[in-house]
C-alpha positions as CSV (number, residue, x, y, z in Angstrom):
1,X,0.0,0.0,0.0
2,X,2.4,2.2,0.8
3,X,4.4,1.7,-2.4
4,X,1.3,2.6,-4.2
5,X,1.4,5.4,-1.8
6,X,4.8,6.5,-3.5
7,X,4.3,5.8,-6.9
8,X,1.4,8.2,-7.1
9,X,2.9,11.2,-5.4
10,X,6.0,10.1,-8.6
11,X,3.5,10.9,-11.1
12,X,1.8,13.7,-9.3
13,X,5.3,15.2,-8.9
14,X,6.0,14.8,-12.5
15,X,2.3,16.1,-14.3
16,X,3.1,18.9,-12.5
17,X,6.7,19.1,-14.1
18,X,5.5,18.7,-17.2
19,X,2.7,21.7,-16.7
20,X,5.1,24.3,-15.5
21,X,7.3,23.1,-18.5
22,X,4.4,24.0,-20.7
23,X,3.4,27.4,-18.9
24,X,6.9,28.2,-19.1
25,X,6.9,27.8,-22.9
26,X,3.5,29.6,-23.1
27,X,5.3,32.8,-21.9
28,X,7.6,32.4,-24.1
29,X,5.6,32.4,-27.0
30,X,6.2,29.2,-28.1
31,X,3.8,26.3,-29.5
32,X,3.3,23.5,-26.8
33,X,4.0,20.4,-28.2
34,X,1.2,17.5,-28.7
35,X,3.2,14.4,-27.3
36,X,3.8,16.8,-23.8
37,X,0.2,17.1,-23.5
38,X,-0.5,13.3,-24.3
39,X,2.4,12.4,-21.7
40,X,0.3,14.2,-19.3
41,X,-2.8,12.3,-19.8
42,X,-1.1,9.1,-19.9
43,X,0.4,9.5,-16.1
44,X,-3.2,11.1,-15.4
45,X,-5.0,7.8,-16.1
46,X,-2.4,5.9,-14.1
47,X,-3.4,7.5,-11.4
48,X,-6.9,7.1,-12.0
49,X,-7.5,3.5,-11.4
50,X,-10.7,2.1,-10.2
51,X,-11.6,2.5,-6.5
52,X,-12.1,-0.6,-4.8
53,X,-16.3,0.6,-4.7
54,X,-16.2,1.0,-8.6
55,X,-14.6,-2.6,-9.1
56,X,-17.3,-3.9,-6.5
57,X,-20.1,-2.4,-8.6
58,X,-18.5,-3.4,-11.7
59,X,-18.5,-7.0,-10.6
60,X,-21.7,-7.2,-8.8
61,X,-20.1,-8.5,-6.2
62,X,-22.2,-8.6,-3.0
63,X,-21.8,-5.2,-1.0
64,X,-20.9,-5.3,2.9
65,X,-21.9,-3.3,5.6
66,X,-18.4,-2.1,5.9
67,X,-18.3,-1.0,1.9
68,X,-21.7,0.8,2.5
69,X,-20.3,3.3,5.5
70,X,-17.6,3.7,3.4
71,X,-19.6,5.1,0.2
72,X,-21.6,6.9,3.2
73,X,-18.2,8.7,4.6
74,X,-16.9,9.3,0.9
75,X,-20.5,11.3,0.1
76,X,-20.3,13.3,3.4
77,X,-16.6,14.1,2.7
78,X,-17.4,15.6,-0.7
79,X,-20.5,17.2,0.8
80,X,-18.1,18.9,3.1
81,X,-15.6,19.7,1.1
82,X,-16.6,20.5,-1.8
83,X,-15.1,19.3,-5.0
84,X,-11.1,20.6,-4.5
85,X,-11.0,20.1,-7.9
86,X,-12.0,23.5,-8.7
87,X,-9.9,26.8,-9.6
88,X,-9.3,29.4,-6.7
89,X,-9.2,33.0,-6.6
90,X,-9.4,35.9,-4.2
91,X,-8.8,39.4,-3.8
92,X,-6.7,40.5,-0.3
93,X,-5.9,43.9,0.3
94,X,-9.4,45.3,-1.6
95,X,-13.0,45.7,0.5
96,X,-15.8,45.7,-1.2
97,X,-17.3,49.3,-2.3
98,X,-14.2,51.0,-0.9
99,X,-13.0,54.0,-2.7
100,X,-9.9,54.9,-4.3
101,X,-7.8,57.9,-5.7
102,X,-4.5,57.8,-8.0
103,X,-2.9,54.3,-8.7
104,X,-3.8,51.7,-7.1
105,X,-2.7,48.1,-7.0
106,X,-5.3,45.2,-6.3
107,X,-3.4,42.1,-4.9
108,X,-4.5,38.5,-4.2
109,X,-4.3,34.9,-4.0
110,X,-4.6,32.4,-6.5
111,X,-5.0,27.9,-5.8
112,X,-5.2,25.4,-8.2
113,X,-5.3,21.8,-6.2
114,X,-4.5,19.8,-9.4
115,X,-1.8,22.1,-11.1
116,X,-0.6,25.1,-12.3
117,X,-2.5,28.7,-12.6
118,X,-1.8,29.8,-16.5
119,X,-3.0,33.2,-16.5
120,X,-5.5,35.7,-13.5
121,X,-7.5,37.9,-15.8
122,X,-9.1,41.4,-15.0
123,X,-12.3,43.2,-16.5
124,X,-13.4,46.4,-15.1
125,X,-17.3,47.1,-16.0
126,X,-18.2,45.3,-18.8
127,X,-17.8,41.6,-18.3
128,X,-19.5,40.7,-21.1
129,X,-17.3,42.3,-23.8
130,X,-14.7,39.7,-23.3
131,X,-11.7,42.3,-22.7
132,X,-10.0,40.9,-20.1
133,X,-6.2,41.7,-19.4
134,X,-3.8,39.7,-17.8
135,X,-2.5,40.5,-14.3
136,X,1.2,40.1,-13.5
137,X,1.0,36.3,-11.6
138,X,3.8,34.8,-9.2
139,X,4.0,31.6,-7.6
140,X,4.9,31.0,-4.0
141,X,6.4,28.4,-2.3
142,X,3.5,26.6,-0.8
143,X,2.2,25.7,-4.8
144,X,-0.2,28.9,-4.5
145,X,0.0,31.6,-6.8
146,X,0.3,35.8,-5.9
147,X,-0.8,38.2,-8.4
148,X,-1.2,42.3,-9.0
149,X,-3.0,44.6,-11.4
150,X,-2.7,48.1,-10.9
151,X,-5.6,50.7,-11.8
152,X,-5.5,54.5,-12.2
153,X,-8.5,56.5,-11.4
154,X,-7.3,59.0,-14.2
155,X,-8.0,56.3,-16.4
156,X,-12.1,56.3,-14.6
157,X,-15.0,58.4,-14.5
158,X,-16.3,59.6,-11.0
159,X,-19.0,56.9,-9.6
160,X,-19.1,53.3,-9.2
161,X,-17.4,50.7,-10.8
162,X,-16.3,46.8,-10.8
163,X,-13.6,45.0,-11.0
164,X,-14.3,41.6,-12.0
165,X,-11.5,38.7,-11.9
166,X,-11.0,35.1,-12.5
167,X,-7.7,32.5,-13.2
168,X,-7.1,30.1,-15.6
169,X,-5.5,26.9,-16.3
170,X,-5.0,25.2,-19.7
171,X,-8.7,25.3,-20.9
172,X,-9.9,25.5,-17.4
173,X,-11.7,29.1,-16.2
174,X,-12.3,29.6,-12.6
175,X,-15.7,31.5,-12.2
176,X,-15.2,35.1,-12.4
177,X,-15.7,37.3,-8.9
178,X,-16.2,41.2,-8.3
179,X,-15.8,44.0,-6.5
180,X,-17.4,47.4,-6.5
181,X,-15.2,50.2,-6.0
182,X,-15.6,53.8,-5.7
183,X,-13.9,56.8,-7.7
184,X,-14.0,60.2,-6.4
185,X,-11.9,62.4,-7.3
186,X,-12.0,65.9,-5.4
187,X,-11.5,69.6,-7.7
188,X,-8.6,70.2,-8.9
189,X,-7.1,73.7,-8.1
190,X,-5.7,76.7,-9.5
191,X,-3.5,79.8,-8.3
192,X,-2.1,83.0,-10.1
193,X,0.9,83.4,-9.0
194,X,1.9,86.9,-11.2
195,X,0.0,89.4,-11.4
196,X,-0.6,89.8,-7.8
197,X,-4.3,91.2,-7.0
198,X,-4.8,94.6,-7.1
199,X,-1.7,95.7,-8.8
200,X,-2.0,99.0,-10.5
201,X,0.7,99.7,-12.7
202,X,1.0,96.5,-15.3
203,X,2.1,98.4,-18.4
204,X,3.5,96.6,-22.2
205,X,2.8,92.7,-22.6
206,X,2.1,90.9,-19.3
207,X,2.8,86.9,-19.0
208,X,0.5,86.1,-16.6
209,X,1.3,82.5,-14.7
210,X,0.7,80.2,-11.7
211,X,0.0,76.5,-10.9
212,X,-2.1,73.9,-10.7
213,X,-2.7,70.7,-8.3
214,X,-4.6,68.4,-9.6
215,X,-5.8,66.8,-6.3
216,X,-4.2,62.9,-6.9
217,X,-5.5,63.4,-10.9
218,X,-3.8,64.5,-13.9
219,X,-4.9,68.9,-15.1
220,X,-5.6,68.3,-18.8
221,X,-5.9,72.1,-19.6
222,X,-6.0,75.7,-18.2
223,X,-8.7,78.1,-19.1
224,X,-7.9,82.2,-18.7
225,X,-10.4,85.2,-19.6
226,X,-10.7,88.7,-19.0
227,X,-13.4,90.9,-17.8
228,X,-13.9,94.5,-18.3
229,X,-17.2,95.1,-18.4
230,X,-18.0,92.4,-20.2
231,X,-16.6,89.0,-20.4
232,X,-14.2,87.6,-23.2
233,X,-13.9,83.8,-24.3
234,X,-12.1,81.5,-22.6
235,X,-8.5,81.1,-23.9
236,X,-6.2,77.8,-23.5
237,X,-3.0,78.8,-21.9
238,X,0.5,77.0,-22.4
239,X,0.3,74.3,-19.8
240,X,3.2,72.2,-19.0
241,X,3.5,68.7,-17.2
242,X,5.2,70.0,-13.8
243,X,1.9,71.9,-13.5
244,X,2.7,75.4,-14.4
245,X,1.2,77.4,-16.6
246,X,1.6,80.9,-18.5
247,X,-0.5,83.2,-20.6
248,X,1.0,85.9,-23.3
249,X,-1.5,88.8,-22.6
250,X,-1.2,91.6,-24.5
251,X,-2.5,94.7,-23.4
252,X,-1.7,97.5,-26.2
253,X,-4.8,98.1,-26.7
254,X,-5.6,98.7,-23.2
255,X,-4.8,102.0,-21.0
256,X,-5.6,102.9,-17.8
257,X,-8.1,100.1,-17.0
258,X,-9.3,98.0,-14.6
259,X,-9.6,94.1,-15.7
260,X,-10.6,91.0,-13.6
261,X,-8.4,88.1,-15.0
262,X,-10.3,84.5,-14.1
263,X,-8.6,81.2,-14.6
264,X,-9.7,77.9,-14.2
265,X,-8.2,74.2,-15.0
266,X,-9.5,71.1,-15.7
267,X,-9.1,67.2,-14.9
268,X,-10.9,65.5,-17.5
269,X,-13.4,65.0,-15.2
270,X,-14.8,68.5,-14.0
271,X,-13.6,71.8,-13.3
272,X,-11.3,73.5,-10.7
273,X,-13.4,76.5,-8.8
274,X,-12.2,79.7,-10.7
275,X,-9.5,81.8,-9.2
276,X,-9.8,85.2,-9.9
277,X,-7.7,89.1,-9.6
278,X,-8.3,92.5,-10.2
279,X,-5.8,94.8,-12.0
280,X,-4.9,97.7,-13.5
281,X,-3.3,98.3,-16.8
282,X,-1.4,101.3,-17.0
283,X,-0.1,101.6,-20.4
284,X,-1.3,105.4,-20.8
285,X,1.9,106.1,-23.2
286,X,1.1,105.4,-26.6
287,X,3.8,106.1,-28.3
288,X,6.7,104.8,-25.4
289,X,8.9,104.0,-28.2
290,X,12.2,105.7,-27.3
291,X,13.8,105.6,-31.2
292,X,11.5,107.0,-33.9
293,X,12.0,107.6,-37.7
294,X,11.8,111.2,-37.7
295,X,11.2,113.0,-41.1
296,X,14.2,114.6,-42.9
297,X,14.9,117.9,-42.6
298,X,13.7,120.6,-45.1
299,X,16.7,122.7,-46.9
300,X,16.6,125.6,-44.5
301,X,14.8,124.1,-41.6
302,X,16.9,123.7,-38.1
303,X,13.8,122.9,-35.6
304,X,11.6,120.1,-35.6
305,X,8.3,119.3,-33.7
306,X,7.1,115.7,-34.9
307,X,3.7,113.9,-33.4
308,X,4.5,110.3,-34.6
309,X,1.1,109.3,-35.9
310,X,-0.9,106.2,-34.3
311,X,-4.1,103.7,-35.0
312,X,-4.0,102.6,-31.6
313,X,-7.7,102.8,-30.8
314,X,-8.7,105.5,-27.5
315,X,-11.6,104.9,-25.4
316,X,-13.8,108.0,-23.8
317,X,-13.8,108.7,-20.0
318,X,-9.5,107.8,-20.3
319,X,-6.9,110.4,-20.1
320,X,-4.0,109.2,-22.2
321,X,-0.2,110.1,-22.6
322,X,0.8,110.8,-26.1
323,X,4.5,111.9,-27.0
324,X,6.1,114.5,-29.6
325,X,8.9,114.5,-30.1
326,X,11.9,117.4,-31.3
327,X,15.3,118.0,-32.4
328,X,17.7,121.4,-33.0
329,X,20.5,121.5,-35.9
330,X,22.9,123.7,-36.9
331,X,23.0,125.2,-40.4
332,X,26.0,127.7,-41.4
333,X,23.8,130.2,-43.3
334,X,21.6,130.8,-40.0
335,X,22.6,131.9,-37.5
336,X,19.5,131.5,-35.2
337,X,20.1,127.7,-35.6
338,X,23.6,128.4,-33.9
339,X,21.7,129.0,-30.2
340,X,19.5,126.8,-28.2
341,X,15.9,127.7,-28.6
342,X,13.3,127.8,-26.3
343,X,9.8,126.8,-27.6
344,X,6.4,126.7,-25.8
345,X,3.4,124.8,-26.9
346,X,0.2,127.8,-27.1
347,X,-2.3,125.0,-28.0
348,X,-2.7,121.4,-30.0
349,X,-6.1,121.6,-31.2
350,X,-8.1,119.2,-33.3
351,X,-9.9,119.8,-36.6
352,X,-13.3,118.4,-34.9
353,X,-14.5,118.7,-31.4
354,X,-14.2,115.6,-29.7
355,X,-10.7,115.3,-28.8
356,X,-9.5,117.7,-25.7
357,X,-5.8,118.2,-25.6
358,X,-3.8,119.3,-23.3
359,X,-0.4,120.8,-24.0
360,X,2.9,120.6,-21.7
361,X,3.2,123.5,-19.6
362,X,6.8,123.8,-19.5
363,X,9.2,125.3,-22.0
364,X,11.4,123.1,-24.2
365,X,15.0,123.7,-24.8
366,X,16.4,122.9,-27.7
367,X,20.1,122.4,-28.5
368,X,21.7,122.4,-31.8
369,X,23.0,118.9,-31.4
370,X,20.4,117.2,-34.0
371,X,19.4,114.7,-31.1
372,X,16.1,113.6,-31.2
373,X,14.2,114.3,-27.4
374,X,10.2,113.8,-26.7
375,X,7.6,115.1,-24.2
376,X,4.6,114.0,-23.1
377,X,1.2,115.3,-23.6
378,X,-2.7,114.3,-22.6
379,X,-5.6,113.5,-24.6
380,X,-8.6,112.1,-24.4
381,X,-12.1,111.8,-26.6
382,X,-15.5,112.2,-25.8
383,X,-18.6,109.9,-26.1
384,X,-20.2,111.7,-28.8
385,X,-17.0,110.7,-31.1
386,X,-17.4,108.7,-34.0
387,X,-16.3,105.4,-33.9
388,X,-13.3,104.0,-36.0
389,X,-11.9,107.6,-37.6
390,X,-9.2,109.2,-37.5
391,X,-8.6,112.6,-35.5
392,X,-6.3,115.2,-37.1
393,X,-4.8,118.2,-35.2
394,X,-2.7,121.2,-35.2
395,X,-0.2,122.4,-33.0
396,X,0.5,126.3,-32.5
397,X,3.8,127.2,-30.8
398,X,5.8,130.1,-29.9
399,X,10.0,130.0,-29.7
400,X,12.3,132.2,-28.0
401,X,16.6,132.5,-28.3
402,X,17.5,133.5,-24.8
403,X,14.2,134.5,-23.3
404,X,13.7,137.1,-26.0
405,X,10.5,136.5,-28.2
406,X,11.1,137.0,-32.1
407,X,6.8,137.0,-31.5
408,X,7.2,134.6,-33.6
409,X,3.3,132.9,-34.6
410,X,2.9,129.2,-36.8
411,X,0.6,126.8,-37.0
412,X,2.8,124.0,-37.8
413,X,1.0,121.3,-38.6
414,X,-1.6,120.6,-40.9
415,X,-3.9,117.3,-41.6
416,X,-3.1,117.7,-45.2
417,X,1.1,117.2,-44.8
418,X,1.4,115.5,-42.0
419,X,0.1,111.9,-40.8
420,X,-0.4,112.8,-36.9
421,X,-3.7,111.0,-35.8
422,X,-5.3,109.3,-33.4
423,X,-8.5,106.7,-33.9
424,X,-11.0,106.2,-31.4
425,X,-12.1,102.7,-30.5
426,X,-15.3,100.8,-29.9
427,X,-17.5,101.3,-26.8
């Protein structure tokens, strides 16, 4: 008996050999051979001789009172324990309905009483699509089997899910188990880090730019407009992976306003609460360009006044800062060129009556150096102005060599030779 004993632990010991020789060559990628798989079934039906109960049967030979408790025991024992035949599985670090944020990895247990465990498959949601993926299997020293699948709520919407799994072996399936899991994944956030709220002088382009957190997800995009009075589209800004962000905005066409910037990001899923500053833009200069083409000089000419002209659009209710700009020369047959002049601005006027202009009050000196200096000067429009023209003007100035006036009149510019205007803008 106890050389039977023996011989059919041998072929146990070696159909199990043979199996992991032929899940070994499975992950591979190689084609298992026919005469491995009729090798197994050979030592299989070795050890599946008749029971002594099935021969007794078989030969109608007349059945004791001692085989009867033994059929009795042997169909209680399978009552109790089941048929350990079958494939096991089970989930151990994963409750069911419990929730779960960022990457997560399930792990659990795996049994197969009779062999090998080929292959534990996962499905998340729709078992019936037949999409199940492989998780990463292990076996332990005990003849059981560890395996882990990781999931990534990115990869989820919010609400409930399941994960359904199952193990296989050769053709054999286990039955396939779930749990329900949770995803909830909180708002994301946003912050403007630049401008800071309430600043009052932001003049030229401004990058705006801050960061994100995406809360354990992954920001997808940011989102900026603008309000001044009435709210702009929502722009994409330049969003990059370590979850910064910028936003080019440029302001020429604003001066002297107040603008609430709003930003918000997004997740895939929903939307970050908006974040939100006020600011000024102070870009009252219009022309703030330092280096201008100025016009060549006439034959006899030795002063210059020059308004560069502009299609910057002005708004009403808005002072702005406009600049002219001037330069002295020296020419031999003159000699008032040869001393610095003194010139004050009487009045800038404008051919219609919507533009109000007010001149510099102090004097300019001029040197004969032919370097080109500027000034500054306000304007601004009224209401009643027509939209999208342009506004020609004059300028009327008086100039004096060392404090004495020549009473020297001009009106020096005219809109017919000279491009200096100004268009007002929608409102």
């Amino acid at each position: 008996m106890e050389k039977r004993k023996n011989s059919i632990f041998e072929i146990k010991k070696k159909i199990s050999e043979y199996k992991k020789r032929l899940h070994n060559l499975k992950l591979q990628g190689f084609t298992h051979s026919s005469e491995i798989y009729e090798e197994i079934k050979l030592l299989e039906k070795r050890i599946k001789q008749p029971s002594t109960l099935q021969k007794i049967w078989k030969e109608k030979k007349p059945i004791s009172i001692v085989s009867l408790l033994l059929v009795l025991i042997l169909i209680v024992s399978i009552f109790l324990t089941g048929n350990s035949s079958e494939l096991e599985i089970k989930i151990s670090n994963l409750r069911n309905e419990q929730t779960i944020n960022g990457i997560f990895t399930i792990k659990g247990l795996a049994n197969n009483p009779n062999g090998l465990i080929d292959s534990v498959q996962i499905n998340i949601d729709n078992v019936t699509d037949n999409t199940w993926v492989e998780a990463d299997i292990f076996e332990n020293n005990n003849g059981s089997y560890s395996w882990e699948y990781s999931i990534n709520s990115d990869d989820l919407q919010n609400g409930s899910h399941f994960i359904f799994y199952r193990c296989c072996s050769g053709n054999k399936i286990s039955q396939h188990y779930s749990k329900k899991i949770f995803i909830k994944k909180p708002r994301p956030t946003i912050t403007i880090l630049y401008p800071s709220d309430n600043d009052k002088n932001l003049k030229s382009n401004v990058i705006v730019r801050g960061n994100v957190n995406g809360m354990d997800s992954k920001v997808n995009s940011v989102e900026i407009r603008f309000y001044d009075g009435s709210y702009k589209n929502w722009n994409y800004a330049i969003f990059n992976d370590d979850n910064h962000w910028y936003y080019d905005w440029d302001t020429t066409e604003l001066y002297n306003e107040s603008i609430s910037i709003e930003v918000r990001c997004n997740n895939g899923i929903r939307y970050s609460n908006i974040s939100s500053i006020n600011v000024t833009v102070n870009t009252t200069v219009i022309n703030y360009d330092e280096e201008v083409d100025m016009p060549d000089f006439n034959k006899s000419e030795f002063l210059q006044l020059y308004f560069p002209p502009t299609t910057r659009k002005i708004k009403p209710n808005k002072e702005y800062q406009l600049k002219m700009y001037y330069r002295h020369r020296e020419i031999e047959n003159n000699r008032l060129s040869k001393f610095p002049i003194c010139i004050k601005i009487d009045r800038i006027r404008s051919k219609d009556d919507y533009l109000t202009i007010s001149p510099p009050t102090e004097e300019i000196i001029t040197i004969p150096d032919n370097e080109t200096y500027n000034i500054s000067y306000t304007i601004s429009i009224s209401e009643n102005a027509e939209k999208n023209k342009i506004f020609f003007f004059t300028v009327e100035y008086t100039y004096y060599i060392n404090k004495f006036p020549y009473n020297f009149f001009e009106i020096f510019w005219t809109s017919k030779d000279v491009d200096v205007s100004l268009k007002s803008g929608q409102w």
